[in-house]
MARLOKE-968342 format. One record per residue (C-alpha): residue in three letters; y, x, z. Coordinates in steps of 0.05 Angstrom, whole numbers, plus 32768, in hexadecimal, padded with zeros to 4 digits. Example, Ala and Ser with C-alpha at 12.3 -4.5 7.8 and 13.67 -1.06 7.14 Angstrom:
ALA7FA680F6809C/SER7FEB8111808F/
This chain:
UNK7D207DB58062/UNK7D1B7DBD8014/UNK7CE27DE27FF7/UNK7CEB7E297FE4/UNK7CD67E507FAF/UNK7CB97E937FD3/UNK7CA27EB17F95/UNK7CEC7EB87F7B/UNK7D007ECD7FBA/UNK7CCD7F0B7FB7/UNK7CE97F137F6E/UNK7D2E7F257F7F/UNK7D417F697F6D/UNK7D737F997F67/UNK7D707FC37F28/UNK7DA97FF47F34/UNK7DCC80127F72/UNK7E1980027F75/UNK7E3280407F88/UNK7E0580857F77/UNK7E2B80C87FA1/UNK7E1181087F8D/UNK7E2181517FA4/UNK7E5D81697F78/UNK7E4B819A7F55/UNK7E8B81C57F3A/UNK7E6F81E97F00/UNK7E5881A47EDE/UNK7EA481847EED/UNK7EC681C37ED0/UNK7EA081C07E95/UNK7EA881777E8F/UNK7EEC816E7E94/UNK7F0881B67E85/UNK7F2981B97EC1/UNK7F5281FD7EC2/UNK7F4F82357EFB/UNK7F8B82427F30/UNK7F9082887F35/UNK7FE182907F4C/UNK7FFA828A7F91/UNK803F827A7F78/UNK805B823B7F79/UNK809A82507F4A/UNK809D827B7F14/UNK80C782B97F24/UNK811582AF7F26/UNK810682597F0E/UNK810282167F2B/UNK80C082087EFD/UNK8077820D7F19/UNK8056824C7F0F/UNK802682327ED1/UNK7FE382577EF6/UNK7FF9823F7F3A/UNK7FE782017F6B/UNK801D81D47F48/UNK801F81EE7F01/UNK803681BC7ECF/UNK800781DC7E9A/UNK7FC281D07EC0/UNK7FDB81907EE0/UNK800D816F7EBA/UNK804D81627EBF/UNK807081417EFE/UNK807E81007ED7/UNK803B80F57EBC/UNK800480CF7EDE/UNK7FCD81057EC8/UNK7FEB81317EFD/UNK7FCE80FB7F34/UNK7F8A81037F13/UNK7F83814A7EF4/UNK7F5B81847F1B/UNK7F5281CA7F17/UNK7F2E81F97F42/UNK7F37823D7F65/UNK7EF782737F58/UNK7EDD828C7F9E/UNK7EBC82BD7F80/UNK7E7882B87FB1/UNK7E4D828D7FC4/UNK7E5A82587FFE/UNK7E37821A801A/UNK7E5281DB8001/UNK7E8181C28036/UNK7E58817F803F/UNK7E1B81A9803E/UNK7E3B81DA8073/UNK7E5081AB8095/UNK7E04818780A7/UNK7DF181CC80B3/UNK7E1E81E580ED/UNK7E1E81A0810F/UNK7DC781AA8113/UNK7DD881D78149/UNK7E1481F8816A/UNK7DF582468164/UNK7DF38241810A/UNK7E4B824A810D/UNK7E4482888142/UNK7E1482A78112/UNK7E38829380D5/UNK7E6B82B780F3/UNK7E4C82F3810B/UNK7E5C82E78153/UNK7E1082DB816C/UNK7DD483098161/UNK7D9582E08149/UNK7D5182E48129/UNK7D2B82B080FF/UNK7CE5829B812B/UNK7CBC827E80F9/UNK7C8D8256813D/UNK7CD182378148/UNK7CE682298108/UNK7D2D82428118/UNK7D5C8272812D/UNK7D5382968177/UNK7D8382C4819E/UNK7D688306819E/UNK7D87834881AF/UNK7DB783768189/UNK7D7E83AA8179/UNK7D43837D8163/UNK7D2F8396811F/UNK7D2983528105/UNK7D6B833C8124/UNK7DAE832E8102/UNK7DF3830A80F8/UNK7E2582F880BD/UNK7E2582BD8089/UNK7DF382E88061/UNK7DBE82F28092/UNK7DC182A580AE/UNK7DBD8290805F/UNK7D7E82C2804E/UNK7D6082A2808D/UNK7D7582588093/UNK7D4C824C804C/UNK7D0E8263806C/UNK7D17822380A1/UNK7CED81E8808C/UNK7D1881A58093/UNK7CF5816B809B/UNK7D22812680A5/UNK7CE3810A80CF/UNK7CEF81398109/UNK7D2C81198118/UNK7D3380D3813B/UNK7D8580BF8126/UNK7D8280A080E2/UNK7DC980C380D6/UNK7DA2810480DD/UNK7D6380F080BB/UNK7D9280E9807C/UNK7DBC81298086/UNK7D7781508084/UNK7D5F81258043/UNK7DA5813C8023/UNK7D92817C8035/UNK7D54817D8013/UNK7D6881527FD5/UNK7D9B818B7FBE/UNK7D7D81CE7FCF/UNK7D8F81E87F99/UNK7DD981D37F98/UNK7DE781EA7FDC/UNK7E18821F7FCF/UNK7E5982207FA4/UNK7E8382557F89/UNK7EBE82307F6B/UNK7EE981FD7F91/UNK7F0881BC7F77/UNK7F4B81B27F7D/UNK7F72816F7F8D/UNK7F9B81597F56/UNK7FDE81757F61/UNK800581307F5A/UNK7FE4811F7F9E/UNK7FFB815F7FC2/UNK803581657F9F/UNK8072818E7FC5/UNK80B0816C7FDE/UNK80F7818D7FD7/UNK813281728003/UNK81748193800B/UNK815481D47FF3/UNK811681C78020/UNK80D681CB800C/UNK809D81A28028/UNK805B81A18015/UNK801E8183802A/UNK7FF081AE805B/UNK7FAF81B0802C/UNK7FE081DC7FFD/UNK7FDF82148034/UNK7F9182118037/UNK7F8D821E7FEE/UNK7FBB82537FF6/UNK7F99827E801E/UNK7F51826E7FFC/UNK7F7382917FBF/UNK7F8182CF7FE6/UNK7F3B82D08008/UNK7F2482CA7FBB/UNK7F4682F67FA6/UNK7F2E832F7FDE/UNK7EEC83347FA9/UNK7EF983607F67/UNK7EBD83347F4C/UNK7E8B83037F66/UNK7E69831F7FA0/UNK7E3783087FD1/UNK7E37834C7FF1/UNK7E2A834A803C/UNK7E6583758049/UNK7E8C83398035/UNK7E6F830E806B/UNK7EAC83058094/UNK7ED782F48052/UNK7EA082C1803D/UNK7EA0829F8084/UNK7EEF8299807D/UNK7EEC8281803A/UNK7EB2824E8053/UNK7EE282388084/UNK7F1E822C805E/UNK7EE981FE802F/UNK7ED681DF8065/UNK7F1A81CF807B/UNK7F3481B48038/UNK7EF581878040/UNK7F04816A8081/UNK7F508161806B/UNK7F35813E802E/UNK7F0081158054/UNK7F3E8107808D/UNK7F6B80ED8050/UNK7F2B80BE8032/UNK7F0180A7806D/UNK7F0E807880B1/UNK7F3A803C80B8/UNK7F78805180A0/UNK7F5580858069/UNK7F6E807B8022/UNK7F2D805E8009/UNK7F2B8027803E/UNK7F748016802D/UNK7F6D80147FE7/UNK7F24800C7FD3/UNK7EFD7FEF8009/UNK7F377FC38037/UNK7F1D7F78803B/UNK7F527F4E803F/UNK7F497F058032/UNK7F707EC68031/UNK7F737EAC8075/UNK7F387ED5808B/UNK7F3D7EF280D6/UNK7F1E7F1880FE/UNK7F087F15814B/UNK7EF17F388181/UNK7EAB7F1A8194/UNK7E937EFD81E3/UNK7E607ED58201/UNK7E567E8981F3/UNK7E667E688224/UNK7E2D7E3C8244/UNK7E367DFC8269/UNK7E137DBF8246/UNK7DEE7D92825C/UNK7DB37D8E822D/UNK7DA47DB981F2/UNK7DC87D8881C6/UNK7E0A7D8F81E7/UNK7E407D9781BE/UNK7E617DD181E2/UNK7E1C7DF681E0/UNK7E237E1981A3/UNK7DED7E17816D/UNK7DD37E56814A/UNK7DF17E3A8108/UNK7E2E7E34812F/UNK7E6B7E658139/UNK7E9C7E508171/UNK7EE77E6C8159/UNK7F1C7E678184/UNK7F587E368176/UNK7F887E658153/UNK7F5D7E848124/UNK7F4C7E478115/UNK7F917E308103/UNK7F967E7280DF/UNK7F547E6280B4/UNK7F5F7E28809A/UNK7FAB7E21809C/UNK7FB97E01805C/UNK7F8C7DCA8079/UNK7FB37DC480BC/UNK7FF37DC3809A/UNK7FE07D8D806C/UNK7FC47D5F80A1/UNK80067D6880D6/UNK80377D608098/UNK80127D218078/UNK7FF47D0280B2/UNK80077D1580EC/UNK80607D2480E3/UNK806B7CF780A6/UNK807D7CB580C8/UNK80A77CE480FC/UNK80CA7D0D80D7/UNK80EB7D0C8098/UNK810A7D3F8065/UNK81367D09804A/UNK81517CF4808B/UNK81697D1980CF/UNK81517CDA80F6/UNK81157CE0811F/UNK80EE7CA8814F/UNK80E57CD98184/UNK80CF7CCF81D7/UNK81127CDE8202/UNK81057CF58245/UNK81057CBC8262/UNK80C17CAB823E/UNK80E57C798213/UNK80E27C7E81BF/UNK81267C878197/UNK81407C9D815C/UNK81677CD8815C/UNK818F7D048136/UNK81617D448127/UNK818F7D7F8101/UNK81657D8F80BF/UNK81547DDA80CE/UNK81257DB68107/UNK81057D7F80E6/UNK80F87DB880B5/UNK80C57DD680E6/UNK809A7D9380D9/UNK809A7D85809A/UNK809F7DBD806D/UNK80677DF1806A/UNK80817E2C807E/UNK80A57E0880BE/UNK805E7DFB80CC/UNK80427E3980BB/UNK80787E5580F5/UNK805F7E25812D/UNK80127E3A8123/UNK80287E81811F/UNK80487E80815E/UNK80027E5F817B/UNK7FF67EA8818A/UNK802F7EA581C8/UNK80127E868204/UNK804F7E628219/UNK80527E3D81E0/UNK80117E1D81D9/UNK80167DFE821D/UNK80597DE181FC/UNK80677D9781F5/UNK80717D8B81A9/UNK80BB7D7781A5/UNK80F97D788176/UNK813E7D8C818E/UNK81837D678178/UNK81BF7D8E816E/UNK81D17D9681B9/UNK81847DB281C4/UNK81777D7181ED/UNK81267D7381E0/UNK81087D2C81C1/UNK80B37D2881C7/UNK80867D1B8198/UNK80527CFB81B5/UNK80347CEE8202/UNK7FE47CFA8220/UNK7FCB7CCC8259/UNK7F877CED8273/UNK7F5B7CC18293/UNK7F1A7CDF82AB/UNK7EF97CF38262/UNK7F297CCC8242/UNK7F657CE3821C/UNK7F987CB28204/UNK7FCD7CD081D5/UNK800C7C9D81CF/UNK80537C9781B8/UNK806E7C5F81DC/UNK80547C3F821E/UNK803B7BFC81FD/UNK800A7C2681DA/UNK7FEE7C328216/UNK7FFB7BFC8238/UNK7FC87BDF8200/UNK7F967C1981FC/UNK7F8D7C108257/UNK7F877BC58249/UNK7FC57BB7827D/UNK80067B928281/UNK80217BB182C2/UNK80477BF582AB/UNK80407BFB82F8/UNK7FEE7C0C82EA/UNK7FFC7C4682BF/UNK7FEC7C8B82F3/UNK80297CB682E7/UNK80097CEE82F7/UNK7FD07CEB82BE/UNK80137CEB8284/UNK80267D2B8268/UNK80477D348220/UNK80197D4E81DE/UNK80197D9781E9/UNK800E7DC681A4/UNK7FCC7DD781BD/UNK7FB47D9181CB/UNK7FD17D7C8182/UNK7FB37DBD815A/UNK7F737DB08178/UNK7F6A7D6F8164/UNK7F817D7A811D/UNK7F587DB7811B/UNK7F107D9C8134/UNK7F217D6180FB/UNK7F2C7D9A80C9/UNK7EF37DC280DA/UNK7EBD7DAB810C/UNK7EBB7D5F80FA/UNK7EBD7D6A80B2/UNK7E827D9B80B6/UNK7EB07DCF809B/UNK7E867E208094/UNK7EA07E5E809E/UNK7E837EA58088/UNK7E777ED780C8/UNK7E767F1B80B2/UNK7E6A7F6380DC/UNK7E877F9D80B7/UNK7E5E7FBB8099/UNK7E347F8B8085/UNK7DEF7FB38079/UNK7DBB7F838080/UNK7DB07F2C807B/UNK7DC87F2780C2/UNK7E067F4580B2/UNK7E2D7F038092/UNK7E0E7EBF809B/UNK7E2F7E7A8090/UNK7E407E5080D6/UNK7E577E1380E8/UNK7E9C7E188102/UNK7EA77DFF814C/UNK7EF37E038169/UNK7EFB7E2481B4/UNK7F347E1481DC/UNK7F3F7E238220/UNK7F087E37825C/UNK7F027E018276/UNK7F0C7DD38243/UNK7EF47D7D8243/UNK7EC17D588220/UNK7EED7D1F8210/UNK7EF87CD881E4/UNK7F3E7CDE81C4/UNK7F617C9A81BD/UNK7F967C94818D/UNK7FB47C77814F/UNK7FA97C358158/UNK7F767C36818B/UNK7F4C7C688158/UNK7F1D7C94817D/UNK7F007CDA8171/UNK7ECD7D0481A6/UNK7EDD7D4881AC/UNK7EB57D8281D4/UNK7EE77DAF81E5/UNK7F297D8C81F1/UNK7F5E7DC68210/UNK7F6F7DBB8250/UNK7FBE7DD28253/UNK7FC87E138287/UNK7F827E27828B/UNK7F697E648272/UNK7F637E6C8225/UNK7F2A7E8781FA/UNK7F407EB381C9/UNK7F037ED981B2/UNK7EC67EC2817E/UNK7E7C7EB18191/UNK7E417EB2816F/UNK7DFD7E9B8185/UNK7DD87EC681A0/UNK7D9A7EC9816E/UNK7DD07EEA813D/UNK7DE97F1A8171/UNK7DAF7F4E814F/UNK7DBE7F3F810C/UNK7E047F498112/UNK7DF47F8E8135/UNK7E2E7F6F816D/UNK7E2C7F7481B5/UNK7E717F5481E3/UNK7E917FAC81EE/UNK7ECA7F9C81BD/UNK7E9E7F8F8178/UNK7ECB7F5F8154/UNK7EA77F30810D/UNK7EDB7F1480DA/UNK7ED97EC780C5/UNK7EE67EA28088/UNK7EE77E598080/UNK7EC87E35803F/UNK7F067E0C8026/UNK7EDE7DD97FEF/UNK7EB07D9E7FFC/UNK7E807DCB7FC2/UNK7E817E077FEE/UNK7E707DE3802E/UNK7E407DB88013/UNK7E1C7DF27FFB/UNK7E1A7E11803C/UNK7E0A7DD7805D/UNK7DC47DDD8031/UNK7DB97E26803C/UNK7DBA7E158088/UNK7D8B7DE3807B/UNK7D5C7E088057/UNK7D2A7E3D806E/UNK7D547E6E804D/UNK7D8F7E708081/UNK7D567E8A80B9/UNK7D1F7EB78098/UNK7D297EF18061/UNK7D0D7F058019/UNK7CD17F298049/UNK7CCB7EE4806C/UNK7CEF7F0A80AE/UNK7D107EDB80DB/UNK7D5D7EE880D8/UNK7D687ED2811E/UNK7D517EE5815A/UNK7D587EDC81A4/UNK7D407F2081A7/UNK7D827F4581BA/UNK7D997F7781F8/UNK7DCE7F458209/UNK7D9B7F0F8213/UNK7D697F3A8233/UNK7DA67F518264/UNK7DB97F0B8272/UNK7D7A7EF3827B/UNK7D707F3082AC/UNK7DA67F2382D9/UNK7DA67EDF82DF/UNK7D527EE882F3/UNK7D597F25831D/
């Protein structure tokens, strides 16, 4: 291992956060930005097809309809009291079922200061009472402290909470820029979206108040107009948030070239000796076949259109020295379209994409002539842990070492399936060229999140430890040659000293993979992994560890 600097290590630092959120605050945006006040309920002017210039739409606060300022221009709408801020309201009335019943006036409570909280008492306790006023007066008498909870979610709610005290409560409401809620008019019908409705009737709750009030008397009008906040802020936190929320679309969707994405199982286990190669290695990620193909595909493609097809299959020529089915080689006349599929990228690209069916990866590789007779590629004669992969039966005649054809066992002959072929280019392309991949759990939060690993290619369950013979009497050991018609893997697996680094258990958590393409890039991980780096942190904290549920589950059944 190469000798690291620890000192620089401890020097690492990050000088600024990448993202800072605050708490809105309205007042400071209005003033900022001069955003103008909605105070008309109308979307037309009277009598006219043109937006009412105080209204929800108005041209004159907004923009006009052909202008992009309209997708980024607010306003706001006075409320003319005081409310919590929805995200603020929101933490509150999920601390405990009873704070929306009071809130609402619909349960009669007191404030025990020994319990730090609200209690039920009855409807004639002198210290009793209801509404949104009396739960405000009495909820900023209850100490919050973060420490007395045990979920880290809530621990930060209640830190929230305390940062902004004094920006819990609002009295003017941002509105979405009108572009983005703009209505729709078809055949005379107007569509709008439903967030337009919500502001709607906030402007006639507003409006019940001559002036700004905080008036207990208004209690029920505050709790409606909390609501209707509240609901604009789950409709906007509905549009933003979750998979299909506009900022993961837009902002935050990682797409990569050629990256994928996997749900995650067990390694399997079934050496013989910690070295095995079908053990896998903690700076190992075993990937089944078709991501594989899908990883490094310009890779695959290069080697079957350069190496493997070019003395087959021509674009200048429709001939083809094919295997008949009699087992005998011949040229034949192969119609363009199909000879296509083997030597031009995207014919390729077609045949690995339909490695996803299972029906066709247990398919003998073969062309077809014009009259769909089917001509083979190549032929496999299994022998034990031997795999001979020929195109005419001298060539294996030679590789046996026999001169009777009589010898050759029938039964061990079978023609190249796609699996048995993608395999074999893909464990060249990856695995025997030491090729890395990036795993990555979403989110990534912490070192164990993304680390680099050696890429080994699964096939089938069970699957052969065999010596490939081919080309010439070339030879090439493989760990996990597929077995055709047995069971295929088709999930990821990590070891398991990165199961608690990844956060990942085997209930449906999936990891996304990306291979290193350049000698640079692999040769750079191939360092890291060699260094103490890849295994401890910038607190010297192992990054692995066997120290997992799944282990200790596994270890518990197999023991008990």
């Amino acid at each position: 291992m190469e000798d690291i600097d620890y000192q620089s290590i401890l020097d690492i630092k990050l000088d600024k956060e990448p993202v800072v959120l605050k708490l809105l605050d309205p007042d400071y945006l209005i003033k900022k930005y001069g955003l103008k006040e909605i105070t008309s309920f109308n979307i037309f002017e009277s009598g006219t097809r043109k937006f009412d210039k105080n209204g929800l739409f108005s041209e004159e606060i907004f923009g006009n309809v052909i202008d992009t300022k309209r997708y980024t221009t607010m306003a706001y709408i006075n409320l003319k009291t005081d409310i919590y801020q929805p995200i603020i309201y929101d933490i509150i009335i999920k601390m405990k079922k009873i704070y929306q019943k009071i809130l609402e006036g619909k349960l009669f409570v007191k404030f025990d200061k020994s319990e730090n909280d609200f209690v039920i008492c009855d409807d004639d306790d002198p210290d009793g009472g209801t509404g949104y006023s009396f739960f405000v007066n009495n909820f900023n008498r209850k100490k919050i402290s973060p420490n007395d909870y045990n979920s880290l979610k809530r621990k930060n709610e209640m830190e929230l909470l305390l940062k902004y005290k004094d920006n819990w409560f609002i009295d003017k409401l941002i509105v979405l820029p009108a572009g983005i809620r703009d209505i729709k008019e078809e055949n005379g019908v107007i569509s709008q979206e439903s967030v337009n409705k919500l502001y709607l009737s906030l402007l006639s709750l507003a409006n019940s108040f001559m002036k700004k009030s905080n008036d207990p008397i208004y209690d029920s009008i505050k709790f409606n107009i909390q609501s209707k906040v509240y609901a604009i802020y789950q409709y906007i936190k509905n549009l933003l948030s979750g998979k299909y929320g506009w900022v993961q679309r837009k902002y935050a969707l990682r797409r990569i070239a050629l990256g994928t994405r996997n749900v995650s199982s067990a390694p399997l286990i079934g050496g013989t000796d910690p070295n095995d190669e079908t053990i896998l290695k903690y700076d190992e990620v075993g990937i089944p076949l078709y991501e594989v193909l899908k990883m490094v595909q310009h890779h695959i493609i290069f080697y079957l259109k350069n190496i493997i097809f070019s003395n087959t299959f021509s674009i200048d020529s429709n001939k083809a020295y094919l295997i008949n089915n009699k087992g005998n080689l011949q040229y034949v006349n192969i119609p363009l379209k199909e000879i296509e599929k083997f030597v031009k990228y995207e014919g390729l690209e077609k045949m690995i994409n339909k490695f996803k069916y299972e029906e066709f990866r247990n398919s003998p590789v073969y062309a077809e002539d014009k009259d769909g007779n089917k001509y083979y590629f190549a032929k496999t004669y299994k022998d034990k842990n031997k795999v001979y992969i020929y195109r005419s039966q001298t060539n294996l005649m030679e590789y046996l070492g026999i001169d009777d054809p009589k010898l050759i066992d029938k039964n061990k002959e079978s023609y190249l399936t796609w699996t048995e072929l993608f395999y074999i280019i893909a464990y060249i392309s990856t695995t025997m060229n030491e090729k890395y991949s990036f795993i990555t759990r979403y989110p990534a939060i912490e070192d164990g999140s993304i680390f680099p690993a050696k890429i080994q290619v699964l096939s089938t369950n069970p699957s052969l430890q065999a010596e490939i013979v081919f080309l010439s009497e070339t030879s090439l050991k493989v760990p996990r040659y597929p077995i055709p018609g047995e069971k295929y893997i088709d999930t990821f697996s990590v070891h398991v000293s990165r199961l608690a680094g990844l956060g990942m258990d085997f209930d449906g958590d999936t990891g996304s993979a990306t291979a290193l393409m350049t000698e640079d890039a692999n040769e750079e991980l191939k360092n890291f992994n060699n260094s103490l780096l890849s295994i401890i942190d910038d607190n010297f904290n192992l990054k692995i560890s066997g120290d997992s549920e799944n282990a200790e589950y596994t270890l518990f059944n197999l023991t008990s």
